[in-house]
C-alpha positions in Angstrom: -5.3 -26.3 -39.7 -2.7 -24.2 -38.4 -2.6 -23.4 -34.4 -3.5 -19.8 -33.5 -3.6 -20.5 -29.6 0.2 -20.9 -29.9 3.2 -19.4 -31.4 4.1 -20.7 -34.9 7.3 -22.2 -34.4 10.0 -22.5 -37.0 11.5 -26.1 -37.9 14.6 -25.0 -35.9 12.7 -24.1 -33.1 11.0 -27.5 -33.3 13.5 -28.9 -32.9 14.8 -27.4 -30.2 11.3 -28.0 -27.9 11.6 -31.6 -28.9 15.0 -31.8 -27.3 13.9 -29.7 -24.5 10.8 -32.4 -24.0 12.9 -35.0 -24.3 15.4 -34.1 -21.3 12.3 -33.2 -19.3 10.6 -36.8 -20.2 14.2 -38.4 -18.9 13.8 -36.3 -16.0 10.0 -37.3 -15.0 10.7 -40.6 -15.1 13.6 -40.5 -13.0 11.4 -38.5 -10.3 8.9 -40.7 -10.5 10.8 -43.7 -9.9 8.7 -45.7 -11.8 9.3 -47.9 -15.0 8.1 -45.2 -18.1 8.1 -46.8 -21.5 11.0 -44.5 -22.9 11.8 -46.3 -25.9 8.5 -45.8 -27.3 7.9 -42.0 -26.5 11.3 -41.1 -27.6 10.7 -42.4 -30.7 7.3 -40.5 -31.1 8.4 -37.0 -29.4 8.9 -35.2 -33.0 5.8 -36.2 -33.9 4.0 -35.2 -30.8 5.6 -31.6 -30.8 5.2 -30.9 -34.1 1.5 -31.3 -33.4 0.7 -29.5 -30.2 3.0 -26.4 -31.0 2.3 -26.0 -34.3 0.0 -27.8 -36.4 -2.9 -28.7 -34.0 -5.9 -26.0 -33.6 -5.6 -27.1 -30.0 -5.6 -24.1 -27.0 -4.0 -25.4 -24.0 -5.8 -23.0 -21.8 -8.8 -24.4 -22.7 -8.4 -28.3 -23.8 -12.0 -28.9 -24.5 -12.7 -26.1 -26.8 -15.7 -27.7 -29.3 -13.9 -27.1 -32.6 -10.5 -28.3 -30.9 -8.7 -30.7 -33.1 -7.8 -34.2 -31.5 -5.0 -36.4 -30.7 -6.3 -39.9 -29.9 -3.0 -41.7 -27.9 -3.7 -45.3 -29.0 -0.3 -46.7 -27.8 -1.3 -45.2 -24.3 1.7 -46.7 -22.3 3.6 -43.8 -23.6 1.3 -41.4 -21.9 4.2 -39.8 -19.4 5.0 -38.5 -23.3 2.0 -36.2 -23.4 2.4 -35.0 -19.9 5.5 -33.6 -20.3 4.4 -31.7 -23.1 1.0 -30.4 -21.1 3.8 -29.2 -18.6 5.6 -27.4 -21.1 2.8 -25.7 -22.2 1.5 -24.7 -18.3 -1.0 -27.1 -17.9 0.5 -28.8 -14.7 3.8 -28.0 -13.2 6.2 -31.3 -13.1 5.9 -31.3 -9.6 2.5 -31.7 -9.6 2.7 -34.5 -11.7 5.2 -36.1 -9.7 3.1 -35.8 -6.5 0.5 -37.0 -8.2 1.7 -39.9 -9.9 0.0 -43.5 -9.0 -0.6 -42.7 -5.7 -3.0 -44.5 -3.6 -5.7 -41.6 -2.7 -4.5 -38.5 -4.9 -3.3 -40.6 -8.0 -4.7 -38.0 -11.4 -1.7 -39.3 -13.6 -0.5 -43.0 -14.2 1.7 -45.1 -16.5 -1.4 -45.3 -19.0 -3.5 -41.7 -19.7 -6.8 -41.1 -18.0 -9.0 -38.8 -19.3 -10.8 -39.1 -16.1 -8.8 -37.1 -14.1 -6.6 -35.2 -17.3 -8.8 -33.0 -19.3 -6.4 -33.2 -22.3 -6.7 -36.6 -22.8 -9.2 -37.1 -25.4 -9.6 -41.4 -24.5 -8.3 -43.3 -21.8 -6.0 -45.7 -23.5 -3.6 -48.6 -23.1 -5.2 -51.4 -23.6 -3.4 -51.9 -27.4 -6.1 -51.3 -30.6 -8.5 -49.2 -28.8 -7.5 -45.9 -30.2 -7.8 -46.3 -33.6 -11.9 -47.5 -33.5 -11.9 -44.6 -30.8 -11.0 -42.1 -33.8 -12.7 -43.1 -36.3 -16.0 -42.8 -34.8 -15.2 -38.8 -33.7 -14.2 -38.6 -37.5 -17.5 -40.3 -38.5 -19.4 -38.2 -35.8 -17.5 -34.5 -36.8 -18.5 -35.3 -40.2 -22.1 -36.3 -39.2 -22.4 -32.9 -37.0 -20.9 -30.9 -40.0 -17.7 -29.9 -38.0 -14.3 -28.9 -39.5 -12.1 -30.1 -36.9 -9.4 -33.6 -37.3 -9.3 -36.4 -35.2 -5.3 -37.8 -35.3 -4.3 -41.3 -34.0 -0.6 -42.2 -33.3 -0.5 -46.3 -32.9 2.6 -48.2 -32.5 3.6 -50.6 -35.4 3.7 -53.6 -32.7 -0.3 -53.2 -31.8 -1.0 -53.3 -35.5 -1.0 -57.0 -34.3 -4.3 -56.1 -32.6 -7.0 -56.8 -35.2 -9.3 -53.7 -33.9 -6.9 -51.8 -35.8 -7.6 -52.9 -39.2 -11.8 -53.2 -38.3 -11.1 -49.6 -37.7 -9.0 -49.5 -40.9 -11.8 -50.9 -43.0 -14.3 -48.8 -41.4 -12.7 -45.4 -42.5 -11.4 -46.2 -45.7 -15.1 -47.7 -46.5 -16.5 -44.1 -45.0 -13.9 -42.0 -46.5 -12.8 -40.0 -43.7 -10.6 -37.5 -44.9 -10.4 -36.0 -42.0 -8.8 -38.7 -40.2 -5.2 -39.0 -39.9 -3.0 -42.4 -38.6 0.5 -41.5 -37.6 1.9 -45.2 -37.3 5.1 -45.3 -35.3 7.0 -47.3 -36.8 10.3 -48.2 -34.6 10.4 -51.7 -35.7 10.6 -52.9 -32.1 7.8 -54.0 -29.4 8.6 -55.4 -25.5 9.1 -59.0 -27.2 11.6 -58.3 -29.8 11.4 -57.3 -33.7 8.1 -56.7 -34.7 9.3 -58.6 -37.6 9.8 -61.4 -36.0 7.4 -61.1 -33.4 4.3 -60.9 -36.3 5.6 -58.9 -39.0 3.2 -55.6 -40.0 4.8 -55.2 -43.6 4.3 -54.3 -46.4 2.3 -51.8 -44.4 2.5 -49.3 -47.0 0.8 -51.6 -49.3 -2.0 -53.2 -47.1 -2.5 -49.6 -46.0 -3.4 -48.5 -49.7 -5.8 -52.0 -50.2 -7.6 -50.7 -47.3 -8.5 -47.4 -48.6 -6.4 -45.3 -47.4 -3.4 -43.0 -48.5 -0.2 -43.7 -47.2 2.9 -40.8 -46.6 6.3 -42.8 -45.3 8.1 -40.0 -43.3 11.2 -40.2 -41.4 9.4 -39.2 -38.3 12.5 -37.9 -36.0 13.7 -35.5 -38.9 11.7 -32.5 -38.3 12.1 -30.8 -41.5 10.4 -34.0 -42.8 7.7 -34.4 -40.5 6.6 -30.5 -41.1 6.7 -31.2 -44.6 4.2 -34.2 -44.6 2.0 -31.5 -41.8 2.3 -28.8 -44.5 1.2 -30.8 -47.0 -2.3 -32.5 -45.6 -5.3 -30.6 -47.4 -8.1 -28.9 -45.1 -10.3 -31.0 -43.3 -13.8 -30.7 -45.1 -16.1 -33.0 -42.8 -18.2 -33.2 -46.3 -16.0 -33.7 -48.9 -15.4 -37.7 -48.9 -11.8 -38.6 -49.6 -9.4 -41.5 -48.3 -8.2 -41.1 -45.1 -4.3 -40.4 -44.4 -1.6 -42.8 -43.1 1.4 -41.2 -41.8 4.1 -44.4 -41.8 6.5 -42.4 -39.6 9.6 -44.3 -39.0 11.7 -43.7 -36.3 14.3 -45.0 -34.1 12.9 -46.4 -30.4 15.0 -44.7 -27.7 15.8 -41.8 -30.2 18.0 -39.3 -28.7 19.4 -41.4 -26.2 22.5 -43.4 -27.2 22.2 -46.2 -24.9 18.6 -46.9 -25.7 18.6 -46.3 -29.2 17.2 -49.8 -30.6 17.9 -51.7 -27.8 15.0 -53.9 -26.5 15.1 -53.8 -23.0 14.7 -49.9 -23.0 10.6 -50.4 -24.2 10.6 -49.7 -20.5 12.3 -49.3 -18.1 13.2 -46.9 -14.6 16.3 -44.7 -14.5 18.6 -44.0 -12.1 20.5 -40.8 -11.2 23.5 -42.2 -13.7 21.4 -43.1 -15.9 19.6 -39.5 -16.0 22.7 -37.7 -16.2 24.0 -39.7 -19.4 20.6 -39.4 -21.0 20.5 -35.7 -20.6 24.2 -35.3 -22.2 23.2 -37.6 -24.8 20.0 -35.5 -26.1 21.8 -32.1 -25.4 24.5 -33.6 -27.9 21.8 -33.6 -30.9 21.4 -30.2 -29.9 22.3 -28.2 -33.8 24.6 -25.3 -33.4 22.6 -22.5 -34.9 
């Protein structure tokens, strides 16, 4: 499963690129002027790089290679997420993506991901409890065409309240796609409060496991954690029926950024120049001295 289209990073390094896509993420938003759902993608970023630059057979020179593997985005409001990292890895230039940002006649790239007009979007998503049915049929269909490659699905614990999900959930674990992978991101918060309070998802680990599936809990903003859990997923044998894999990843919403960290009313929100400049300190500061 290891990525040969880009260099194998170590956990340090990791951890570095998230920070660096962090500060860029701040920055986009603040160009764009536009209200970009931070909370949720800063919670997700470890995650997400961990993925593209290392664990992913994914070539972002050529994002629709057959045998790629793919990253279904089902909380799609925290798109701006992946296009920061397809700018880091030369797909677009920020600029770009800033002049083309929900405009009215050259818009390609919008609050919610478009696979329309970006060819590494694998779904166009943001409509909550799409992207998990949307991944377990290409797991059902890879293993119906014999192919090796993953399908992976990152879903926010609040649109586990969509019941899509668990149809989806049902479907799989019945199927026994072991080549499906769930990464739930599990920051404990949605745009109406506590997902606790709003419909509470737990036990998740155990209604997870009654659904056929098997469940890894993961602090998902430690990258040492998160590459172990990576490390550890066995080969992806389209054939070979086994349950599929639940990631519970939990992390902080607004991680990185000291004045968002758990705080509500930063699920989304715009930024202005202040704003950037604390931001940017703040996720320099988690910065390790090597």
């Amino acid at each position: 499963m290891m990525n040969s289209t880009i260099k194998e990073l170590t956990i340090q390094e990791l951890e570095d690129k998230a920070i660096d896509i962090r500060k860029d993420l701040c920055t986009f938003i603040y160009r764009i002027g536009i209200a970009g759902h931070l909370g949720g993608e800063l919670s997700m970023i470890d995650i997400a790089v961990a993925l593209y630059y290392k664990y992913m057979n994914y070539d972002p020179k050529n994002p629709e290679m057959p045998d790629r593997d793919r990253l279904i985005l089902s909380k799609g409001h925290c798109g701006e997420a992946l296009f920061t990292i397809y700018q880091d890895m030369g797909m677009y230039t920020m600029d770009y993506m800033v002049d083309h940002f929900e405009t009215l006649e050259t818009a390609k790239f919008s609050m919610h991901p478009n696979r329309k007009y970006v060819d590494a979007i694998e779904a166009s998503t943001g409509s909550l409890g799409h992207g998990m049915p949307i991944a377990t049929g290409l797991a059902l269909g890879a293993r119906m065409a014999n192919e090796k490659w993953r399908t992976f699905c990152i879903i926010g614990d609040g649109e586990l309240q969509e019941g899509t999900n668990w149809e989806a959930f049902m479907t799989a674990g019945h199927y026994k796609l072991g080549n499906l992978v769930a990464i739930i991101d599990k920051n404990d918060l949605q745009m109406s409060g506590p997902t606790s309070l709003t419909n509470s998802v737990d036990p998740l680990d155990e209604k997870m496991r009654a659904f056929g599936w098997d469940v890894i809990e993961v602090n998902g903003n430690d990258m040492s954690e998160v590459c172990a859990v990576f490390d550890s997923l066995p080969p992806s044998y389209p054939q070979i029926r086994r349950k599929p894999i639940c990631i519970i990843s939990n992390t902080t919403k607004g991680k990185g950024v000291s004045f968002m960290e758990n705080v509500i009313g930063w699920h989304a929100g715009v930024l202005n120049k202040e704003d950037l400049e604390k931001a940017l300190e703040s996720i320099e500061n988690t910065r390790k001295v090597r």
